[in-house]
C-alpha positions in Angstrom: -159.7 -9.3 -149.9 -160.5 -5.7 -148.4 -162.0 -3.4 -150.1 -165.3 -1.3 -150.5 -168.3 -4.3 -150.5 -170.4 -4.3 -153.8 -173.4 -1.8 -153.3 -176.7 -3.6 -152.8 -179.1 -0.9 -151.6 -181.8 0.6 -154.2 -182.3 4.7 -154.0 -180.3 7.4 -153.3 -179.8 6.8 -149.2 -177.2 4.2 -150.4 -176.8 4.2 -154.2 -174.1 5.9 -156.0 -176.8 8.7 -156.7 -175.4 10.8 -154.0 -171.6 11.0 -153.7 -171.9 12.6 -151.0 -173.5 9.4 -149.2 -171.1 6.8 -151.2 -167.8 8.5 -149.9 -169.1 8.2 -146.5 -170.0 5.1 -147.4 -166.6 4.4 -148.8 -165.1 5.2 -145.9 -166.9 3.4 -143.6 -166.6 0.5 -145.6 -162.5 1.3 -145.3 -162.8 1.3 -141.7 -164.5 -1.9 -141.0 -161.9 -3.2 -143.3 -159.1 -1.7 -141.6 -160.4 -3.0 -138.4 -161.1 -6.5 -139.3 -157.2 -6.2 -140.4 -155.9 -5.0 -137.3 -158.0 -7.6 -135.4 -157.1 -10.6 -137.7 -153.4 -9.6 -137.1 -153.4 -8.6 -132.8 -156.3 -11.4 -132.1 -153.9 -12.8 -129.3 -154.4 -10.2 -127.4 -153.5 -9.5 -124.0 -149.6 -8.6 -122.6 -146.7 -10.0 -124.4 -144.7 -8.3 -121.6 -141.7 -10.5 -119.8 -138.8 -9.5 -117.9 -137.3 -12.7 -118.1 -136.9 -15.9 -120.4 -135.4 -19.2 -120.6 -135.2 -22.0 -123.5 -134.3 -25.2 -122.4 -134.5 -28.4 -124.8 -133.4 -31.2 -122.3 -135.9 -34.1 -121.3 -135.6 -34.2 -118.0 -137.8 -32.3 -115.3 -136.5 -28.7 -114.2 -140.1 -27.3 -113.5 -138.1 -25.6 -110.5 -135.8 -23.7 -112.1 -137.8 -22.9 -115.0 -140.2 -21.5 -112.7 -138.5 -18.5 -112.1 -138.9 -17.2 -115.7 -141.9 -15.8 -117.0 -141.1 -17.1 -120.5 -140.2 -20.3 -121.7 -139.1 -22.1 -124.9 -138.9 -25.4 -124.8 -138.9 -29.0 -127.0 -141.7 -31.2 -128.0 -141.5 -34.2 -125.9 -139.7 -32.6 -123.9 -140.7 -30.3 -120.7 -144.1 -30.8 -119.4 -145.5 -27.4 -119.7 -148.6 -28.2 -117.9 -147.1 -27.4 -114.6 -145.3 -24.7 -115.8 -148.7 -23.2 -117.3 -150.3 -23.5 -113.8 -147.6 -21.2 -112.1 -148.9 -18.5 -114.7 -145.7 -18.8 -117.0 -145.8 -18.5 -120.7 -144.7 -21.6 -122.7 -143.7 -22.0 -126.1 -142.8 -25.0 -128.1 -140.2 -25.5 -130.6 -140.8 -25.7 -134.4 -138.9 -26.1 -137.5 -140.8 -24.1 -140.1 -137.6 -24.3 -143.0 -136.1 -27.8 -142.2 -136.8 -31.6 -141.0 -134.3 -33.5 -139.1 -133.2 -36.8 -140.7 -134.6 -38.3 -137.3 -137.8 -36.7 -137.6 -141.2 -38.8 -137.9 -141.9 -36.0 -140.5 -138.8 -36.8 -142.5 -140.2 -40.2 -144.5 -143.0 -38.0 -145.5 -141.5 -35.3 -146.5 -138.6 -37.0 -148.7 -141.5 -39.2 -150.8 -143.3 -35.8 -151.6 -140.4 -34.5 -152.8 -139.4 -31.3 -150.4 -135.9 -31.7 -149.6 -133.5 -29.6 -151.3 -130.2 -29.5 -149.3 -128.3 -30.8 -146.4 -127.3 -29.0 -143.7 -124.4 -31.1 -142.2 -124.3 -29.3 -139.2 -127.6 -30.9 -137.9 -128.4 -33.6 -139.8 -131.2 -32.0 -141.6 -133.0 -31.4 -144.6 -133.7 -27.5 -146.5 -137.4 -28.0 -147.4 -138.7 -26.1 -150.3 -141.0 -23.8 -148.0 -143.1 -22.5 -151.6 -144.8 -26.2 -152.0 -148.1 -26.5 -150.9 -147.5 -29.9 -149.5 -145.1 -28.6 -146.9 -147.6 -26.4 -146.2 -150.1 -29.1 -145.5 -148.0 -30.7 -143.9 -147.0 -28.3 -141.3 -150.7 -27.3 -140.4 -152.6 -30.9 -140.4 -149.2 -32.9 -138.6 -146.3 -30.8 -137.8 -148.1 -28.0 -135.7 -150.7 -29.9 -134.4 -148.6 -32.2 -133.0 -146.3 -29.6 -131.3 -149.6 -28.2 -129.5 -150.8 -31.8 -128.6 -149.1 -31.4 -125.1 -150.8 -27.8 -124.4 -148.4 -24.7 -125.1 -149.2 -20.9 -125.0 -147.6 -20.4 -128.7 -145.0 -21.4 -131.1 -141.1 -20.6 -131.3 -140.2 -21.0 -134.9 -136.8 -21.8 -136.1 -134.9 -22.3 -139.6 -136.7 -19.7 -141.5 -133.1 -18.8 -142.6 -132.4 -22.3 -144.0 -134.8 -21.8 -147.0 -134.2 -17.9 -147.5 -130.5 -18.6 -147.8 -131.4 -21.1 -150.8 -132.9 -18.0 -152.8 -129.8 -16.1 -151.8 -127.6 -19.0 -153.4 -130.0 -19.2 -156.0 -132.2 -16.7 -157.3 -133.7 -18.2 -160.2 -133.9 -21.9 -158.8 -136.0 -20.3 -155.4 -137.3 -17.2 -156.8 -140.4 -16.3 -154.4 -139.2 -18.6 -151.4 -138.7 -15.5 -148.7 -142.5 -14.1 -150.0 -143.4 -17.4 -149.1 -141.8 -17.6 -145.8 -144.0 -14.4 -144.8 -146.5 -15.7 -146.3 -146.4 -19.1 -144.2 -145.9 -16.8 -140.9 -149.0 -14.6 -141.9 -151.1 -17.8 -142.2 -149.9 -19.5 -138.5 -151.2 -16.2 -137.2 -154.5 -16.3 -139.2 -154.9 -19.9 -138.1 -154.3 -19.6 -134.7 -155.0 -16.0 -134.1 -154.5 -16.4 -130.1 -151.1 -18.4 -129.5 -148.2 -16.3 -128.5 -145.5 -16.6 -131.8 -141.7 -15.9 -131.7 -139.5 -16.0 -134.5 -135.8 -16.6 -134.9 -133.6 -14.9 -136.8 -135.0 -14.6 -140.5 -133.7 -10.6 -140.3 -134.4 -10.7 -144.6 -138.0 -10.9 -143.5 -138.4 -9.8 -139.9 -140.3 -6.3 -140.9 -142.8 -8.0 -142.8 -143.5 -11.0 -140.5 -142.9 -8.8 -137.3 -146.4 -7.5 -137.3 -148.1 -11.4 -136.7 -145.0 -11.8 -134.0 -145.3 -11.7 -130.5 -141.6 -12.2 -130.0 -138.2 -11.9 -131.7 -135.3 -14.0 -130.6 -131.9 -12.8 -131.5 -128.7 -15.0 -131.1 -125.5 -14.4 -130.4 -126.4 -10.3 -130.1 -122.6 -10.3 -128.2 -120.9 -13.4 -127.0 -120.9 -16.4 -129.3 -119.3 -20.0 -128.8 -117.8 -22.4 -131.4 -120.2 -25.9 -131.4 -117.1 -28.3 -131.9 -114.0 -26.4 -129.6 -116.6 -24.8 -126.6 -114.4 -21.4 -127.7 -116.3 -18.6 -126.5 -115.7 -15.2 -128.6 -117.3 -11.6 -128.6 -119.6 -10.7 -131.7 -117.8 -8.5 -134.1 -119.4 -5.2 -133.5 -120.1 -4.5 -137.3 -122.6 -8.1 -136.6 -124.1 -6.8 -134.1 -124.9 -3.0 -135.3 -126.6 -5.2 -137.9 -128.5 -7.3 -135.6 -129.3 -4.0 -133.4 -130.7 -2.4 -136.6 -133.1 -5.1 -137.6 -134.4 -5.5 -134.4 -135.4 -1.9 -134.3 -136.5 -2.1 -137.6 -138.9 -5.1 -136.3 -140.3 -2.5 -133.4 -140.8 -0.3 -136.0 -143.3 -2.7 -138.0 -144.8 -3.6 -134.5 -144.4 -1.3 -131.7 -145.3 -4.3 -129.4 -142.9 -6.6 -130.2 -140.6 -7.9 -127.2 -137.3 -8.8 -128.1 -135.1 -11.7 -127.0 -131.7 -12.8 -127.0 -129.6 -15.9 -126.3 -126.0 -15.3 -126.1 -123.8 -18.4 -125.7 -121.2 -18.7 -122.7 -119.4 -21.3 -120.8 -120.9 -22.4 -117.8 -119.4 -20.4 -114.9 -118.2 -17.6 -116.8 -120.1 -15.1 -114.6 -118.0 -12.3 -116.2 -119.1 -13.0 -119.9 -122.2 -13.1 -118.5 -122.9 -10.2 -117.0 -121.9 -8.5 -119.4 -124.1 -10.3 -122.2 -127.1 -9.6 -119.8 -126.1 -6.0 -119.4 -125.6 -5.4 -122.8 -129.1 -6.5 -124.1 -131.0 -5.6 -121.1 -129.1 -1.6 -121.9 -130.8 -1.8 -125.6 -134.1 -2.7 -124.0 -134.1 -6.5 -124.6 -134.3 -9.6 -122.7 -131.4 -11.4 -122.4 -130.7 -15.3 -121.6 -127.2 -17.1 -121.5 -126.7 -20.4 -121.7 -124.8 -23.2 -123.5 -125.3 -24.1 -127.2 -126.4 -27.6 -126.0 -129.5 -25.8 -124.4 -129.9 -28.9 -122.3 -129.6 -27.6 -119.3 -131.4 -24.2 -117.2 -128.8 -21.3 -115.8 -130.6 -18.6 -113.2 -127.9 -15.8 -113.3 -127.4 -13.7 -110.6 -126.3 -10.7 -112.5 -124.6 -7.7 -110.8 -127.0 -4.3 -111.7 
């Protein structure tokens, strides 16, 4: 806890004698404190700047294309970022911070101590209850450990909106759970104060968690595409005012936060394209299009 430090000195130079001396001492105690804050939370340091991005969860080799980007997402097990790290690009690794997948080695675990509280059909997966202490365990001695194990620049969390949903459904049952989402984020930046972190989505929370974020991924800021029919559509503009206005709200709380987005269109569909490109790169963010499959890397030649 900051605060002024408990006053050890003897005498007037330093005892609350002189109040003159114990404000300044006050406030140099308030200082130190608000420095150590600010360090504890911007302790990664250097740029965070990219004018280009790419997440691509397939298996197989594209070090070539994926070259080209300055930023990268990827899967665990999946692209070797080692080669990728040697060109000078940024790599981050993927990470479920609100759900496990069925298939997950984490799963077994995580059923037996009792965490799962919902199933989300549409991946196979499980809500965990993000408030218990043995998710957190979990996540900091296997889950995130493990993601690093291959050698990444940072984390890309996802399904912070899985758990935060839960308290919207149910207030009384998951009273607390979005405090303890921020507070889960706050402590991956206090335990690994230099990886680069992005978070997606998770707009309930972004203005608190935004200041321990390197990154903020938006999807779907314009075009969107139906999982089971491949129909692409345009995002309602009343959605994406609302997406527009976290995001700023997010630069706001951190004035060095780089915003990302992934809009979804067919491959081929240079004209959707462009213009999902155009519109984020107009509101100052850096756009990708691809595929909701993600499993393969698109370099798009977009008209300026």
């Amino acid at each position: 806890m900051y605060g002024i430090p408990e006053q050890r000195c003897t005498g007037n130079s330093c005892g609350y004698g002189d109040s003159h001396v114990f404000r300044f001492c006050a406030a140099v105690a308030l200082l130190v404190a608000a420095f150590s804050l600010f360090g504890s939370l911007f302790a990664f340091g250097g740029s965070n700047a990219v004018n280009s991005w790419a997440c691509y969860y397939g298996s197989e080799d594209r070090t070539d294309k994926l070259s080209g980007f300055d930023l990268l997402i990827v899967a665990p097990n999946g692209q070797d970022p080692v080669p990728l790290r040697a060109k000078g690009r940024k790599v981050l690794v993927y990470v479920s911070l609100g759900e496990v997948a069925a298939n997950s080695p984490y799963y077994e675990e995580a059923k037996s101590l009792g965490l799962l509280v919902r199933h989300n059909d549409n991946w196979d997966s499980w809500v965990v209850d993000v408030r218990r202490p043995q998710w957190q365990e979990l996540l900091f001695t296997r889950i995130i450990p493990d993601a690093l194990a291959a050698g990444y620049d940072g984390l890309f969390f996802d399904t912070l909106d899985s758990p935060i949903n839960m308290q919207r459904r149910d207030p009384d049952t998951y009273k607390g759970t979005e405090r303890a989402c921020v507070d889960l984020v706050r402590s991956i930046r206090k335990r690994f104060p230099k990886l680069l972190l992005c978070q997606n989505r998770g707009f309930e929370i972004i203005s608190r968690t935004a200041p321990y974020l390197n990154y903020l991924l938006i999807e779907g800021l314009s075009s969107s595409m139906d999982i089971a029919t491949s129909t692409r559509s345009d995002v309602p503009q009343a959605a994406r005012d609302f997406l527009i206005a976290k995001a700023k709200a997010a630069l706001k709380a951190n004035p060095k936060l780089v915003v990302l987005t992934l809009d979804y269109v067919p491959a081929g569909d240079k004209l959707e394209t462009d213009k999902a490109y155009k519109f984020s790169r107009k509101l100052g963010f850096v756009p990708y299009v691809s595929t909701p499959a993600l499993n393969e890397v698109f370099i798009h030649a977009v008209a300026e």
